[in-house]
N, C-alpha and C positions, 0 to 999 in steps of 0.2 A: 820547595821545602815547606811543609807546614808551620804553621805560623808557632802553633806551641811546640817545641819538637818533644815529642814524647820519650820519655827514662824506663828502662825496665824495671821492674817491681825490685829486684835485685841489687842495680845501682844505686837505688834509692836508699836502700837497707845501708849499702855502703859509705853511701853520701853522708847520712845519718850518726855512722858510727866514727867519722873521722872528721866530726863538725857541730860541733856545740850547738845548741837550740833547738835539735829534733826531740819531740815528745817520746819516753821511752814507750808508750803503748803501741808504738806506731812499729815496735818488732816484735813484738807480745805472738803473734803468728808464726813467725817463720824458722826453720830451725837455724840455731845459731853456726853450726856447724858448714852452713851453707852461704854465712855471710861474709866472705875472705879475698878479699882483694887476688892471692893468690890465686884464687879458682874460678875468678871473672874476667880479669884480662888477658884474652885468650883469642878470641875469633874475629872477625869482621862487625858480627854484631854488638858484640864486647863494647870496639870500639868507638862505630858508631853511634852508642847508644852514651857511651861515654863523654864523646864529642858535644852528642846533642846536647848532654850537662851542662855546659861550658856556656853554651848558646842558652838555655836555659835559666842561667846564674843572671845574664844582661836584662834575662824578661822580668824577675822573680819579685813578687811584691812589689813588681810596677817601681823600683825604686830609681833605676835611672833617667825614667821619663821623665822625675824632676829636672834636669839637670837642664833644660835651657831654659827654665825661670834665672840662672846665673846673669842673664844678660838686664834682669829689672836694675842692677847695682849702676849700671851704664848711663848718661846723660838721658840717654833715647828708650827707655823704658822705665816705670815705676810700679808701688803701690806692693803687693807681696804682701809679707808679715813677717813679725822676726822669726818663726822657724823658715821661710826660703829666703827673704832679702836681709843686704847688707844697713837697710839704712830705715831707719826709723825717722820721718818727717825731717829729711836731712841729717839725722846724727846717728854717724855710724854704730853700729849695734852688735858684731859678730865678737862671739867669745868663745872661748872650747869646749862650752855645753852646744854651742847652735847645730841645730838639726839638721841641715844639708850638709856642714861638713862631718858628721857621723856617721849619716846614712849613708855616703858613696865613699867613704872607706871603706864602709863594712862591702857596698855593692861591690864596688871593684879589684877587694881582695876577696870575695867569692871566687870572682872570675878567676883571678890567679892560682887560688885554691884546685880547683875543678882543674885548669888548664894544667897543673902538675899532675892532677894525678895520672893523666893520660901519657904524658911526655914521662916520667917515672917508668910507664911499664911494657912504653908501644914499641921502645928497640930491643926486649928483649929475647931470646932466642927462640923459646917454645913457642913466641906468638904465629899465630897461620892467619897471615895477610896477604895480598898482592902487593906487589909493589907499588901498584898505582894507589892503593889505597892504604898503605902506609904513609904515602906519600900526601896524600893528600887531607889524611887523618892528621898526620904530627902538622903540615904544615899549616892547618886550622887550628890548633893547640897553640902554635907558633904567633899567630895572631893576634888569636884575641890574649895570650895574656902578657903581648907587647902594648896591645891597645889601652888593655886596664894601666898599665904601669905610664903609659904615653899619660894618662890623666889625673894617676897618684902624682906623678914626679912635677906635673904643671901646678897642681894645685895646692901641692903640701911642700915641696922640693924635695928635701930627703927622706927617703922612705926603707921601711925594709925591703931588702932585694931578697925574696923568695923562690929560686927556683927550681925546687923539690916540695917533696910532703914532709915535714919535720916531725920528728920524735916529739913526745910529750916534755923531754929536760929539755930541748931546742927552742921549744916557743916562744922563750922570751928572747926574742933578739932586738937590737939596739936598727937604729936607721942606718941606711950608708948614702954616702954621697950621691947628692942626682948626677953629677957628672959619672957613676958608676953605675945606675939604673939606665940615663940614658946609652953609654956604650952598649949595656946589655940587650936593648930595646934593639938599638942597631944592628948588633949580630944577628938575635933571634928572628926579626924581620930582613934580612939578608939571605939567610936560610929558609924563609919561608916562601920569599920569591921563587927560589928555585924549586921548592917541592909541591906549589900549589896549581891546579889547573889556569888556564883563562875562563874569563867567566863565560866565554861562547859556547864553552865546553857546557855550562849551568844553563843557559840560554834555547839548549838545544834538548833540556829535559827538564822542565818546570819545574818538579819537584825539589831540585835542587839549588832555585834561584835562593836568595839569601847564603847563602855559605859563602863566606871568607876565599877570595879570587887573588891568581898572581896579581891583578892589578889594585886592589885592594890593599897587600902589603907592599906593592910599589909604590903605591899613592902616600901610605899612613910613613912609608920610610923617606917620602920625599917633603911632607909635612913636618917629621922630627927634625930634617937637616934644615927646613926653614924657619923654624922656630930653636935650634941652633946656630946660627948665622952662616952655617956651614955652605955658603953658597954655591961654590961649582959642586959638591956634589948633588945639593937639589936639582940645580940646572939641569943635569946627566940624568939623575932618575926622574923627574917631570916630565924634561921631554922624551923618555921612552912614553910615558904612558900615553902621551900627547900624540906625539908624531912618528913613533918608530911600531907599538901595540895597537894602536888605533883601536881599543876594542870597546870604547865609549865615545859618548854626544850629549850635545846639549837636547834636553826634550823640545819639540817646538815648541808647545803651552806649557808656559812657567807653573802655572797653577796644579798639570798634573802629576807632577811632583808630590802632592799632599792630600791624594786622595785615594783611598785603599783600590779603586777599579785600576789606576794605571800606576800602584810601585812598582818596586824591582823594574824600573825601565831602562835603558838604553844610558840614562845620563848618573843611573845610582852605579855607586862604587861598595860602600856598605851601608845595610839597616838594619836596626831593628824590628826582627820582626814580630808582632802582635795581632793576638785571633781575637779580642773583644773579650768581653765579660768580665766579673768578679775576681780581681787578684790576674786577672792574663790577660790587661788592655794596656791600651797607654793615655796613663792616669792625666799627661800633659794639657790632654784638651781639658778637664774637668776643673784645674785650675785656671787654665789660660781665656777660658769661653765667655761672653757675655754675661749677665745675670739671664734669667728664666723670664724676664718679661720679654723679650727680644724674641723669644720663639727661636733662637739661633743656637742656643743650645737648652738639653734640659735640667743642667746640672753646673752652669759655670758658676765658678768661684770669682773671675775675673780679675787675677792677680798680675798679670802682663798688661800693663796698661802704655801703650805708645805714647812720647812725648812729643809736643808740637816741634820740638828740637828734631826728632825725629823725622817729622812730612818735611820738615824744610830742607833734607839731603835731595829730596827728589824734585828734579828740575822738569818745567813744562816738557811740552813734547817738541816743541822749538829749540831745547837746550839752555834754555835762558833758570836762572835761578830765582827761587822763591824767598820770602823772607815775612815772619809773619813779628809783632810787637801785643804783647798781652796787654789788653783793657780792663777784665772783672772775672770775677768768678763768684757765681747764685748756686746758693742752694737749690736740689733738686730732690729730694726727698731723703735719703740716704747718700745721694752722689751728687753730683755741679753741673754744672751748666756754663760752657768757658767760652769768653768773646777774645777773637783776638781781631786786629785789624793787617792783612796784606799786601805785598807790594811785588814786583816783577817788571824788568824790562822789558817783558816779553809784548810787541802790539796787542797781543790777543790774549792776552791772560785781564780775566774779569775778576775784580777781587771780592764781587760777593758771593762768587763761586770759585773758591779758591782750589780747591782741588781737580777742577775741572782743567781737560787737557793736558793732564801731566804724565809723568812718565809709568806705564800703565803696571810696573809692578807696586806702586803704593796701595791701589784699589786692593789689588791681591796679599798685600802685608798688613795692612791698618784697617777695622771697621770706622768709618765715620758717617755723618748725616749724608744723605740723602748718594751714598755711594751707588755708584751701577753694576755692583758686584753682588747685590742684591740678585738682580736677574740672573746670573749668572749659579747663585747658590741655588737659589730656589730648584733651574732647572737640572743641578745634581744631584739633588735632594730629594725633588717632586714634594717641596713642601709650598705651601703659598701664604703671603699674609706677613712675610717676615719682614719685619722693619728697624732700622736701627738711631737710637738716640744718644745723645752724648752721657746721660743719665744710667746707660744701662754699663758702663765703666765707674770702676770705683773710683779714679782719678781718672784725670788729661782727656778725659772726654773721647778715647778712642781705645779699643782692643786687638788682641790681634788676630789677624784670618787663616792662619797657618795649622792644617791639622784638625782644623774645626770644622764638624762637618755633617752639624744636623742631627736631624732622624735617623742618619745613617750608625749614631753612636746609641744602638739599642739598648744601654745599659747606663744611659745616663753620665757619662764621662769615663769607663774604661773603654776608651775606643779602639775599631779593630785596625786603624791606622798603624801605620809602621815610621819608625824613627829616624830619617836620615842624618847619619855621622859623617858619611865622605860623598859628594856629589861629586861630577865630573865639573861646573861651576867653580867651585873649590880651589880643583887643580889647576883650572887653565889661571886662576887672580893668585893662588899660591905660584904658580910659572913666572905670570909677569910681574910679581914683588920681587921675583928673585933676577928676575932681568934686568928692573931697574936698578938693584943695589949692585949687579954687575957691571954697570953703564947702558944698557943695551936699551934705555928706555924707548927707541924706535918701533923696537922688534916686541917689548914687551905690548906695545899701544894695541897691538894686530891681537893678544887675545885680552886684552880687556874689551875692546870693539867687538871681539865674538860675542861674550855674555851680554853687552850693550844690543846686539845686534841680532839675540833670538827671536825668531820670526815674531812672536806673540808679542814682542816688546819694542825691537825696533827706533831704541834711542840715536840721537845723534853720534858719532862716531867721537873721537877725543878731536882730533885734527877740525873736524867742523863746528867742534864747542870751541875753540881758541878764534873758531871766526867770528860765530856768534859775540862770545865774552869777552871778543879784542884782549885775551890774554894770552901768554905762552905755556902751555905744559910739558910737552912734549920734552921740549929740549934743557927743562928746569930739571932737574933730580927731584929736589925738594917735594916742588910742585906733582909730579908724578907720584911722587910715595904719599901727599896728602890725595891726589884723585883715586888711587889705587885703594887707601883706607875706606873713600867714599863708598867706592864703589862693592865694597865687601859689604859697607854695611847695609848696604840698599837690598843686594844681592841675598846674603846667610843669616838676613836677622829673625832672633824668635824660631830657632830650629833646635840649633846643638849648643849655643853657650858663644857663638863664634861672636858676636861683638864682644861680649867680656873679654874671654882667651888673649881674641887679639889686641884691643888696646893696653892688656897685662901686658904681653909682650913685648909692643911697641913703647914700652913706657908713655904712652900720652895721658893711661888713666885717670893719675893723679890733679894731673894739670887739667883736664875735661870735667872731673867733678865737682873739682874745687872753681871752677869758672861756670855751671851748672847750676850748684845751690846758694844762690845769692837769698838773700833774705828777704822773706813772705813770695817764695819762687811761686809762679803762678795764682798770687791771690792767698796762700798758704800761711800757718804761723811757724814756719821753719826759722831760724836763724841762719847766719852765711854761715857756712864751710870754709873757713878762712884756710885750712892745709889738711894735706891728707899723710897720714905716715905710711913711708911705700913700702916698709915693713910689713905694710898687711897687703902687700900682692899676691903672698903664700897665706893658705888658711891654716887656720891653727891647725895643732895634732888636737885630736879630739879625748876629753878628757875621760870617758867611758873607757879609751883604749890604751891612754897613760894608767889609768887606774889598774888595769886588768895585767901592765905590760909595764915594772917602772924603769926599764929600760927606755923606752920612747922620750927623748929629750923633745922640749917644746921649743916650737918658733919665736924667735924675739919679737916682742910688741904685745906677748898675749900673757 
């Protein structure tokens, strides 16, 4: 599937005329006579072209590529600005002007927009499809604008449930219940399972990789039930995609996972896709990247800055854990320069190389000094000379490596990298959450040890860290559901948002921030964070869209 998937000149007109913001010069050409919903959805190409909309809406103004700066709010990442972060020098800051929660409303009710108009007019009688490709049109419709609503209902709760194209008197509608977006999510991804191919079927004609797969709405429908606590039914649809579909794998190099030579591989379940350039990259790395003296990119903003909270989840390569205690923080021109001092039971961990010998997906998540993943970019890159300082982050002295990727991003931060939403990683630690809250934490351990145990990484198993750490997990609950957390965050951090999401979830957020920003954190002139009001785990409604809409009641706390 190409990375921008291209819209007929026609759908556009259409898009245009049933969507506020298009410039009217922009139909000044065409007869109007020829611009009618009635007279386009009609053929194969109609539809697919339709589709490609839909997919189009995810790419459009690079706006959802913000969306895993969400995880700077986290203990384990900082720095931002008030339009992407929650927190200004420790004191919270979001209000319903803030600009990420504007922008991915509007993002992800496009998507729902687009994905109605297709499902409105693709069962109707005069249409000349095949069946396979009715099939596999509606149940891509089905999808994604289950996925947008999977991300309105987490982040706002109640939202309007749209699923048609509304009249002009209709648009002002009120929110409804998330407990009624999610059932709807559930059906619509229910239905979609059954009408969408496997992805071996995409696998086996390039063109098509990226498009929405049975296993894709098995996956995202097995994600909602565990983020519902709906546990036997995750159980059931997890382990189809696991062990019954088998149509995914862990890659054996973690890293190529974030490099546009090897996506769409073997262990992606959905991405987004992006071809590079002005307005069609993914804007992610242009924030997320070192400063321009690093040669490591040519355009970072460097707003994902890793916290040493953060290196400290990742245990040597003996299993033994790290623990580091901050001493100072120097100025360095515009940024710092941070000491901390180290410690480890581990015989062989040296604490004045404190990162040396550890568990090798930190190299691959954090830049910091004198990393060996240096050689490693270089030689992806073919660039040489790149070097990295504590200085070239605007805080904590470290950035992130995810998606970043050189010379290879020719336009300076719209990179032609593509966005992972669902890994197969994902599903096997969403399976074993759902193990352990079923008791089953035995059986869950076998696929956290898979992710622990992909060839390129190759950590201690859990049963061999209880030898090393002389403690029990396995057979603790508790204990399990805190390694399980770890291990996500080690695993999905700085991709999609998945640390935020999930400590929302899990309710720990509050308690993790509020034990985070203790005062002057890092050398800083922050104040403590003495409590967090968990009224703000939902973001506000946004007031551009109160104003426009005075139906939309707001979230308490804002």
């Amino acid at each position: 599937m190409k990375k921008i998937l291209k819209l007929s000149t026609l759908l556009l007109c259409i898009l245009c005329l049933t969507q506020s913001g298009c410039k009217k010069n922009f139909l000044s050409s065409y007869p109007k006579n020829n611009l009618s919903e009635t007279n386009f959805y009609k053929t194969e190409d109609d539809f697919t072209s339709a589709v490609n909309g839909i997919y189009d809406a995810m790419q459009a103004d690079r706006e959802l590529s913000f969306f895993p700066m969400t995880d700077i709010a986290t203990p384990y990442a900082g720095f931002g600005d008030t339009r992407f972060g929650q927190y200004d020098n420790g004191i919270f800051g979001i209000t319903d002007g803030w600009l990420m929660g504007q922008t991915l409303w509007v993002a992800w009710y496009r998507v729902v927009f687009r994905a109605n108009l297709v499902l409105d007019h693709i069962d109707a009688k005069d249409v000349t499809l095949s069946a396979a490709m009715h099939d596999r049109l509606k149940g891509e419709a089905l999808f994604l604008r289950s996925l947008a609503y999977f991300y309105l209902a987490n982040l706002y709760g109640d939202v309007p449930l749209i699923t048609r194209v509304l009249k002009y008197e209709e648009l002002l509608t009120p929110r409804n219940k998330k407990s009624e977006v999610v059932a709807a999510i559930i059906a619509d991804l229910k239905t979609a399972e059954t009408l969408l191919p496997s992805v071996t079927t995409y696998r086996s004609k390039k063109s098509l990789l990226g498009r929405a797969s049975k296993g894709a709405a098995k996956s995202l429908l097995g994600k909602v039930y565990v983020y519902e606590k709906m546990w036997p039914e995750a159980a059931t649809k997890l382990n189809e995609v696991i062990n019954v579909d088998k149509d995914y794998d862990l890659e054996p190099q973690f890293l190529d996972l974030f490099w546009p030579a090897t996506e769409n591989g073997k262990e992606s379940i959905f991405e987004i896709q992006y071809a590079g350039g002005l307005k069609e990259g993914n804007s992610y790395v242009r924030f997320a990247a070192p400063n321009t003296t690093s040669l490591i990119s040519t355009a970072g903003f460097g707003y994902v800055t890793p916290t040493e909270d953060y290196t400290n989840l990742f245990e040597t390569t003996n299993g033994y854990p790290v623990t580091s205690t901050f001493v100072s923080r120097v100025a360095a021109g515009s940024a710092y320069r941070y000491k901390f001092t180290y410690a480890s039971a581990d015989p062989a961990f040296d604490p004045s190389k404190p990162y040396n010998n550890r568990d090798p997906r930190l190299a691959w998540t954090v830049w910091y000094e004198n990393t060996p993943y240096i050689a490693e970019f270089q030689a992806r890159t073919g660039q040489s000379g790149v070097n990295y300082l504590q200085q070239y982050a605007n805080e904590n002295g470290h950035n992130t490596v995810k998606y970043v990727i050189g010379k290879l991003d020719l336009t300076a931060g719209d990179s032609p990298g593509n966005m992972i939403l669902i890994r197969y990683a994902d599903v096997l630690l969403l399976y074993a959450e759902t193990l352990i809250e079923l008791n089953r934490s035995a059986e869950a351990a076998t696929y956290i040890n898979k992710v622990r145990q992909r060839p390129s990484v190759a950590m201690p198993t859990i049963q061999a860290l209880e030898v090393v750490q002389h403690k029990t997990i396995i057979a603790d609950q508790q204990a399990m559901r805190n390694f399980l957390h770890e291990e996500r965050y080690r695993e999905l951090a700085f991709e999609w948002g998945h640390l935020y999401m999930d400590q929302i979830r899990w309710d720990v957020f509050a308690d993790e921030i509020v034990k985070y920003w203790t005062a002057g954190k890092y050398g800083g002139n922050n104040p403590a964070l003495n409590s967090f009001d968990k009224r703000h785990y939902l973001w506000p409604i946004p007031a551009e869209e109160r104003n426009k809409n005075p139906q939309l009641s707001q979230n308490p706390g804002y």
